[in-house]
VOBA-1610 file (N, C-alpha, C; in pm, whole numbers, padded with zeros to 5 digits, always signed):
BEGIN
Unk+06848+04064+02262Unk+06875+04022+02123Unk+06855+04139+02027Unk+06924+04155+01932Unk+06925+04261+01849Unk+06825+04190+01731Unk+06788+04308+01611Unk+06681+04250+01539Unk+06749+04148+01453Unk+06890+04127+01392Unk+06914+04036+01301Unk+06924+03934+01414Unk+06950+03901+01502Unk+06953+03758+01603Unk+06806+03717+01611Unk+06664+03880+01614Unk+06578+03810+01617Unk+06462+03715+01477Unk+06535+03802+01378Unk+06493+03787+01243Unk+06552+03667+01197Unk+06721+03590+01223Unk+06737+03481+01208Unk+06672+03316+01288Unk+06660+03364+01430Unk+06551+03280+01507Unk+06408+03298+01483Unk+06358+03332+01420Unk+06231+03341+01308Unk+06238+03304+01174Unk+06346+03262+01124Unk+06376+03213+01007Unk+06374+03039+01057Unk+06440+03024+01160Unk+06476+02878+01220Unk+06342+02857+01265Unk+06263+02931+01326Unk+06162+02872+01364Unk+06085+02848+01256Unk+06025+02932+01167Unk+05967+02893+01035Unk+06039+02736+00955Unk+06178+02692+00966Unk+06232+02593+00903Unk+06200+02474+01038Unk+06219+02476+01135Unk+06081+02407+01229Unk+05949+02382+01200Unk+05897+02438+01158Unk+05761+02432+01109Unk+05773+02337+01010Unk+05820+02341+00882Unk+05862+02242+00795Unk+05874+02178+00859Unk+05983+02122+00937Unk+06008+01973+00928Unk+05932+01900+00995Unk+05855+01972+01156Unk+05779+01919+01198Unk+05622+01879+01129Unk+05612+01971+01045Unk+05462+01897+00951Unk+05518+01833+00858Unk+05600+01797+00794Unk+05675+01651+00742Unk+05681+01587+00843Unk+05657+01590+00925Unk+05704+01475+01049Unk+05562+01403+01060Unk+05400+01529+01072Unk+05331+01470+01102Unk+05274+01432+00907Unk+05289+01438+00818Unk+05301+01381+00700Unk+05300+01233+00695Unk+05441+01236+00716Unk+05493+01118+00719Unk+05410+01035+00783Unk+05416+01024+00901Unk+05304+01001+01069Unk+05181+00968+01027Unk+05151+01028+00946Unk+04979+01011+00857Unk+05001+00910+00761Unk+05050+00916+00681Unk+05071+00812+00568Unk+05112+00681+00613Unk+05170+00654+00749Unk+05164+00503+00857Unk+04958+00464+00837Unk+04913+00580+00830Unk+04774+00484+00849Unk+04697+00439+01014Unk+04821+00469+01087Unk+04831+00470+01169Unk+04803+00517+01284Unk+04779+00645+01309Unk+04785+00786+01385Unk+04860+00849+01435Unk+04847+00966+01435Unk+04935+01098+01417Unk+04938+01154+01552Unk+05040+01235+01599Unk+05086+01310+01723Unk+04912+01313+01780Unk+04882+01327+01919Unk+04803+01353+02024Unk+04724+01506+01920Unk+04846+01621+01964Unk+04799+01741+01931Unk+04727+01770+01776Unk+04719+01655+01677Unk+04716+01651+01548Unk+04566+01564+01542Unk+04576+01503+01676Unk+04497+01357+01630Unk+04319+01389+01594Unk+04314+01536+01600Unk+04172+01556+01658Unk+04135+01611+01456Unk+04211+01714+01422Unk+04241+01724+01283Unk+04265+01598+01202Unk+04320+01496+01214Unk+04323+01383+01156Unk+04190+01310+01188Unk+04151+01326+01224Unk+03971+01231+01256Unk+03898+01308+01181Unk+03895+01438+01157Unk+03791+01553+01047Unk+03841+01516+00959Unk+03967+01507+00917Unk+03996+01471+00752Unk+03969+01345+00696Unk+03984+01254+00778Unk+03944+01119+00783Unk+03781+01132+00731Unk+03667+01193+00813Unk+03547+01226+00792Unk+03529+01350+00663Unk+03605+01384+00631Unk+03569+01462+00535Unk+03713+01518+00501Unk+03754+01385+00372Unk+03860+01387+00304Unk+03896+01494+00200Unk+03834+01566+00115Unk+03755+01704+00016Unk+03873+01807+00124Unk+03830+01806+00237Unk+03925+01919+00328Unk+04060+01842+00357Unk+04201+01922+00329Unk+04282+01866+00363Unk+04342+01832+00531Unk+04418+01759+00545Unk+04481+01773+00650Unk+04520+01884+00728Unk+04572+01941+00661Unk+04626+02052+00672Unk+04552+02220+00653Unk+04459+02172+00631Unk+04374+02312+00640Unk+04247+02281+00765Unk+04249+02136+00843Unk+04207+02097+00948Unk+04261+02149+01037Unk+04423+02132+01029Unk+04537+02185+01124Unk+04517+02330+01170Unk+04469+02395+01055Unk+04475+02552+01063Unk+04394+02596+01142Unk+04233+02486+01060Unk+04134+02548+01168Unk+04158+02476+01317Unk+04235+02387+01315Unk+04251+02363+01516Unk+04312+02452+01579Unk+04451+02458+01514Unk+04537+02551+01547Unk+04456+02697+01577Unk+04403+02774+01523Unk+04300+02867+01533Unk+04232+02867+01647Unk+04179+02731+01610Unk+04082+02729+01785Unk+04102+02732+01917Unk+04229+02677+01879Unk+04393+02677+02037Unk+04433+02821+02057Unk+04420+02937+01953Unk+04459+03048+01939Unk+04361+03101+02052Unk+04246+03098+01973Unk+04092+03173+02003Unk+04107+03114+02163Unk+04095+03007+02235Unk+04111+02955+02352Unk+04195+03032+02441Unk+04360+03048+02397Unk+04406+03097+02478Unk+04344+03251+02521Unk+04308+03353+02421Unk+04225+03447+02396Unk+04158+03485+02521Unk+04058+03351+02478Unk+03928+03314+02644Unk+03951+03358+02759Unk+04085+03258+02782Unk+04151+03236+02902Unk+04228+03346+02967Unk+04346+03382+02858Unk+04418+03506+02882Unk+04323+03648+02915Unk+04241+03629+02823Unk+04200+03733+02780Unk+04288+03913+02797Unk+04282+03980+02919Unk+04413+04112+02909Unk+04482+04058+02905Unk+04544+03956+02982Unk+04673+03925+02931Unk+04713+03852+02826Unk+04694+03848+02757Unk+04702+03783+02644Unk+04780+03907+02557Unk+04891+03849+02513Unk+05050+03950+02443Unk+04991+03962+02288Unk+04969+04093+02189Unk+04938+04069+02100Unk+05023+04041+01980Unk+05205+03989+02071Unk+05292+03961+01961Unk+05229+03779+01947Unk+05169+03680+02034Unk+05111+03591+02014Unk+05035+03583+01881Unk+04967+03683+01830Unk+04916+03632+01713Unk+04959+03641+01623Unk+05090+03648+01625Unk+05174+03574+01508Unk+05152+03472+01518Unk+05118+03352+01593Unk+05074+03243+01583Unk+04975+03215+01478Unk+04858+03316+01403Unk+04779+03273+01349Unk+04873+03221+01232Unk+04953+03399+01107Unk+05004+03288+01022Unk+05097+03196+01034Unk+05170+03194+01179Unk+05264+03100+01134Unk+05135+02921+01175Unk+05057+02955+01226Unk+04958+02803+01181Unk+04899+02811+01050Unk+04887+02915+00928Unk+04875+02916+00830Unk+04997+02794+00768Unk+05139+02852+00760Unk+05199+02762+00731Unk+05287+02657+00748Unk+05201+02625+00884Unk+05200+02436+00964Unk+05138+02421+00871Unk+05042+02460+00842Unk+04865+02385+00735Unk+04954+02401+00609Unk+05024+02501+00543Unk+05008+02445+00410Unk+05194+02359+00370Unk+05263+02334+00475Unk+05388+02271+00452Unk+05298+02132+00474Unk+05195+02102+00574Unk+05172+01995+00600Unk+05081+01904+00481Unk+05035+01976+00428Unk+04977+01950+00291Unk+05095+01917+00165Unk+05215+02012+00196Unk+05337+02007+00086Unk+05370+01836+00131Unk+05373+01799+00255Unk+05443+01729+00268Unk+05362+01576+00266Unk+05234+01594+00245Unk+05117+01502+00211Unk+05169+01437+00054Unk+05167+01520+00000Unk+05202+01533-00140Unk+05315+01427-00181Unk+05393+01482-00071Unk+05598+01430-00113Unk+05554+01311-00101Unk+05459+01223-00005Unk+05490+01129+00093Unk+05400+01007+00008Unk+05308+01074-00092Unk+05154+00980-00126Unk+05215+00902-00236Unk+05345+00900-00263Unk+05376+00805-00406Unk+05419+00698-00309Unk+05440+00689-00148Unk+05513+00552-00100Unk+05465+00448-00067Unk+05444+00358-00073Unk+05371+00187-00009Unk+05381+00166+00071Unk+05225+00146+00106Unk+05238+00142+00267Unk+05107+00033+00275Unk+05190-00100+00252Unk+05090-00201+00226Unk+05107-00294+00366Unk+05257-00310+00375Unk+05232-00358+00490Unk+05266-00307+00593Unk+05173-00352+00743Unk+05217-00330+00905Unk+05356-00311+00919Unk+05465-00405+00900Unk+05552-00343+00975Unk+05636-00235+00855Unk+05574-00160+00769Unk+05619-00022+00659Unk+05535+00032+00714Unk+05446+00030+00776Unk+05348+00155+00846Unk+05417+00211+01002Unk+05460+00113+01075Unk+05519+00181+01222Unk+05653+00198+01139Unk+05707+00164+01064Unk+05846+00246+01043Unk+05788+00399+00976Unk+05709+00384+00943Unk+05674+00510+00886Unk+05627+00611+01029Unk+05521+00554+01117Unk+05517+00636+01235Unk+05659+00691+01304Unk+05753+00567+01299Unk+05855+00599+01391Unk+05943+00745+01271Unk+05929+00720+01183Unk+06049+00804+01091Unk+05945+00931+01112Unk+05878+00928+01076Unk+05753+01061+01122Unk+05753+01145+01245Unk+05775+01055+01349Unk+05815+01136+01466Unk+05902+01155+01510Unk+06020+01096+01460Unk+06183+01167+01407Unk+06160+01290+01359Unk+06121+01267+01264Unk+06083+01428+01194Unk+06028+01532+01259Unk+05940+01473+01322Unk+05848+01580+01395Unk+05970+01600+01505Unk+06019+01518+01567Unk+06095+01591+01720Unk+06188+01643+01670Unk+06270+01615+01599Unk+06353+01710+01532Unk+06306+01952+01475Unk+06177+01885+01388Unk+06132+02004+01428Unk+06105+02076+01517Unk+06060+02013+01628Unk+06040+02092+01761Unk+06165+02135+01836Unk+06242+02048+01834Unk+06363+02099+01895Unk+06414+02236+01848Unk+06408+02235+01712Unk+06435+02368+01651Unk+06407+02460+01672Unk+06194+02436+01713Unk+06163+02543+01770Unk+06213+02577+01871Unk+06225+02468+01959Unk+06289+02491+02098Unk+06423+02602+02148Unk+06501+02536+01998Unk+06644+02649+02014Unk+06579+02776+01967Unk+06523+02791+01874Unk+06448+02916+01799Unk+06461+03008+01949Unk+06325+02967+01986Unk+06298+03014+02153Unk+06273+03210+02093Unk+06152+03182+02022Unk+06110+03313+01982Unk+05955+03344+02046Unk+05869+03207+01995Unk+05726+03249+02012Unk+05697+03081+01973Unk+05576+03016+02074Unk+05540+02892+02068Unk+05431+02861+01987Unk+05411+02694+01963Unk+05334+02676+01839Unk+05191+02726+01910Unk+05110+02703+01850Unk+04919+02727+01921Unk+04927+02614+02039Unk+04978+02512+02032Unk+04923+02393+02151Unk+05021+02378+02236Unk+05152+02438+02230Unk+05223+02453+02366Unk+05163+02569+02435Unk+05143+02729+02349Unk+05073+02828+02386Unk+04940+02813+02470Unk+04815+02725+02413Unk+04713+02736+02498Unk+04758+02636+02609Unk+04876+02532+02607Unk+04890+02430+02784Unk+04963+02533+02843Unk+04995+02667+02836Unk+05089+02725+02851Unk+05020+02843+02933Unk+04910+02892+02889Unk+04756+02969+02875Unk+04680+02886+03026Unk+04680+02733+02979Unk+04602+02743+03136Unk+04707+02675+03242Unk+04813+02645+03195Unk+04885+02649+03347Unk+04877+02741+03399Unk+04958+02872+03336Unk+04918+03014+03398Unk+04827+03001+03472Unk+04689+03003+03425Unk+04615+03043+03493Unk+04504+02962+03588Unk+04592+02856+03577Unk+04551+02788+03730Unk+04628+02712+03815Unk+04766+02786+03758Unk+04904+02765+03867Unk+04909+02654+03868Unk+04944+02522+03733Unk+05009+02410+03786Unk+05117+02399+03676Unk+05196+02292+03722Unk+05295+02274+03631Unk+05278+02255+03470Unk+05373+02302+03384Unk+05343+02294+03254Unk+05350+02133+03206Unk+05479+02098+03271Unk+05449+01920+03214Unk+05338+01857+03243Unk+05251+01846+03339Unk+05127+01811+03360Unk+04989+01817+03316Unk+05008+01974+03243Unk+04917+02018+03218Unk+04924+01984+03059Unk+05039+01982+03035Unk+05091+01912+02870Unk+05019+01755+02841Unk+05042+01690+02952Unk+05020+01540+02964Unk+04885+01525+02965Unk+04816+01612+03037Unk+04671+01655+03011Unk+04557+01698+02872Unk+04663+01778+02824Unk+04613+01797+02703Unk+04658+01717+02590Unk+04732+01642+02611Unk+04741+01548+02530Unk+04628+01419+02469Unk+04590+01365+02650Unk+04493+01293+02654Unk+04339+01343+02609Unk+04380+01461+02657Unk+04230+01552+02618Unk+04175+01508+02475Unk+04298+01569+02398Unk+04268+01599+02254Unk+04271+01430+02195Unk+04349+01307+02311Unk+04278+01159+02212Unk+04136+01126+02269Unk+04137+01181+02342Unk+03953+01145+02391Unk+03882+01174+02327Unk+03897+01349+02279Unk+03799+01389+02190Unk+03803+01374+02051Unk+03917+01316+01986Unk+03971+01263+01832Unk+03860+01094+01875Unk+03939+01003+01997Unk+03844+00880+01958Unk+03669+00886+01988Unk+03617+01013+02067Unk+03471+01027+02060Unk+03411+01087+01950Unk+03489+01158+01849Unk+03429+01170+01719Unk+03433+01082+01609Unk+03555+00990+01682Unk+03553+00870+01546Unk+03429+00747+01560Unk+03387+00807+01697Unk+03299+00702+01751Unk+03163+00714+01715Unk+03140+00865+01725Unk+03044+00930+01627Unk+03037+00931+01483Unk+03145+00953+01417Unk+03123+00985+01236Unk+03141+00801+01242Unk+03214+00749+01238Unk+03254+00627+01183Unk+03177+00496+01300Unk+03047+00556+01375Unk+02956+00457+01414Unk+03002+00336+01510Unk+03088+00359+01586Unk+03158+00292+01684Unk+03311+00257+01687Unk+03333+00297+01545Unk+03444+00250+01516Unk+03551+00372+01505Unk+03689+00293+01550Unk+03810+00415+01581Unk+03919+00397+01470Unk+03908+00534+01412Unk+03970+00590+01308Unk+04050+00689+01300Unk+04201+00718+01267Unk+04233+00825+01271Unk+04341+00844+01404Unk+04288+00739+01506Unk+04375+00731+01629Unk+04406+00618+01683Unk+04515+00551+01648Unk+04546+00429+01685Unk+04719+00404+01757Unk+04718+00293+01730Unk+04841+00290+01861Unk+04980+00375+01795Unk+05004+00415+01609Unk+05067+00513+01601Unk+05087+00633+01697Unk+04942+00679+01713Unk+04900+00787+01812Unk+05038+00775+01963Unk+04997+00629+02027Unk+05080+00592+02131Unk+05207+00646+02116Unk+05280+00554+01986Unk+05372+00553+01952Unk+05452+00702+02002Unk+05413+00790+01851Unk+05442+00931+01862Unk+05451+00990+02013Unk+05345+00992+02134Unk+05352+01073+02223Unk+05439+00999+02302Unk+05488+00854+02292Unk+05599+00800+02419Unk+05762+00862+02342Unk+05754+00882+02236Unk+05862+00884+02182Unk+05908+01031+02142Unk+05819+01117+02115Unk+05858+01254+02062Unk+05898+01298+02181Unk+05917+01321+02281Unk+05987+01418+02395Unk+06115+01366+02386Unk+06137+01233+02427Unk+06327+01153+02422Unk+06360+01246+02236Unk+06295+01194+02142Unk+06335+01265+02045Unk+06394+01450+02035Unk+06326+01479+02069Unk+06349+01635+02116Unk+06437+01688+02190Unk+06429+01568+02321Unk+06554+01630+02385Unk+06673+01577+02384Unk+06689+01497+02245Unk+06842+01419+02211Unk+06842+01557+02071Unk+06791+01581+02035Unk+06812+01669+01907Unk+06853+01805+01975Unk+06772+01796+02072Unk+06794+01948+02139Unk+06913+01933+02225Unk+06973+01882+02278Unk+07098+01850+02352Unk+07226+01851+02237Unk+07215+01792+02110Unk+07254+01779+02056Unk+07324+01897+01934Unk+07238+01967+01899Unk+07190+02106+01809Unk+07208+02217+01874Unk+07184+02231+02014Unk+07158+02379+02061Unk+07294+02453+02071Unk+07399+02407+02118Unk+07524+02500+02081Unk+07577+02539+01980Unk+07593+02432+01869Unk+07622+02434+01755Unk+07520+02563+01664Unk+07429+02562+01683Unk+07337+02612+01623Unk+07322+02742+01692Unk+07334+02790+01789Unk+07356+02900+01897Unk+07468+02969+01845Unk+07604+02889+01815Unk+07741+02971+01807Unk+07743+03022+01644Unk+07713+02936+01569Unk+07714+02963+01427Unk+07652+03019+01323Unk+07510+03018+01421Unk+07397+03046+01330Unk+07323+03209+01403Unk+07299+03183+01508Unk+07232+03248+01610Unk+07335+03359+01649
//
């Protein structure tokens, strides 16, 4: 790839970023719970509302950084930490998009799963983007990415893994701050992770030539 092919797939990936933290925006404002990879940042903000969403995101995202780090350690590519700012601005589109979303009513149950479901439209849509992008991955595909490597198993598995990981440890802190009770991760949560992959790969089936021949 020459540098304007790579400077325009860094533009697309940055407009990925948008839409996917509007996606998890949206996703939040269901009340509901938010993507797996989000859900652990949504339980801290929940516990300490003063910090946004989105500057939760940053510091997870960070910590997924610092992890792969651990793991990789020499090997670890130092064009990867471009990952830090571009999780700078996951955190502050995801806050933009807090904003857009807080004038809507969301009084009743079934306006809250339409709101999960339109949320993770959004979100798979962004990912796909990244997907065509196909420059450099977010922090939480990077660190499932980090220990497949390095203990030789498949990436879908190890994805499916960390998925569960991060609701175990989102519902054992809600279990802690909020005294038995689960906050922050609920069957939205479900929702989002059965549905964002089919989302992704109808957007991505859909987008990737078009967007390859014209743009790319």
């Amino acid at each position: 790839m020459d540098k304007k092919e790579i400077a325009k797939r860094y533009v697309l990936f940055i407009v990925s970023l948008f839409f996917a933290a509007i996606g998890v925006a949206v996703t939040k404002r269901g009340e509901l719970g938010v993507s797996p990879i989000s859900s652990v940042a949504n339980v801290l903000s929940c516990k300490n509302p003063a910090v946004s969403l989105g500057t939760w995101l940053i510091i997870w995202n960070c910590a997924l950084i610092l992890g792969q780090i651990l793991i990789l350690r020499k090997e670890f590519q130092a064009v990867q930490l471009l990952q830090i700012p571009l999780s700078f601005l996951f955190g502050y589109f995801t806050d933009f998009g807090m904003w857009l979303v807080s004038f809507l009513p969301v009084n009743h149950y079934g306006v809250r799963l339409v709101m999960v479901v339109l949320g993770t439209v959004i979100l798979g849509f962004g990912i796909s983007l990244s997907v065509i992008a196909n420059v450099i991955m977010n922090s939480g595909e990077a660190f499932v990415k980090a220990v497949s490597d390095k203990i030789h198993r498949n990436f879908g598995n190890v994805k499916i893994g960390f998925d569960v990981m991060c609701v175990i440890i989102s519902v054992a802190l809600s279990f802690v701050f909020f005294r038995g009770e689960i906050v922050g991760t609920r069957e939205g949560t479900v929702i989002c992770a059965l549905l964002t992959g089919m989302v992704v790969k109808f957007f991505t089936s859909v987008m990737r030539k078009p967007l390859e021949e014209k743009i790319l």
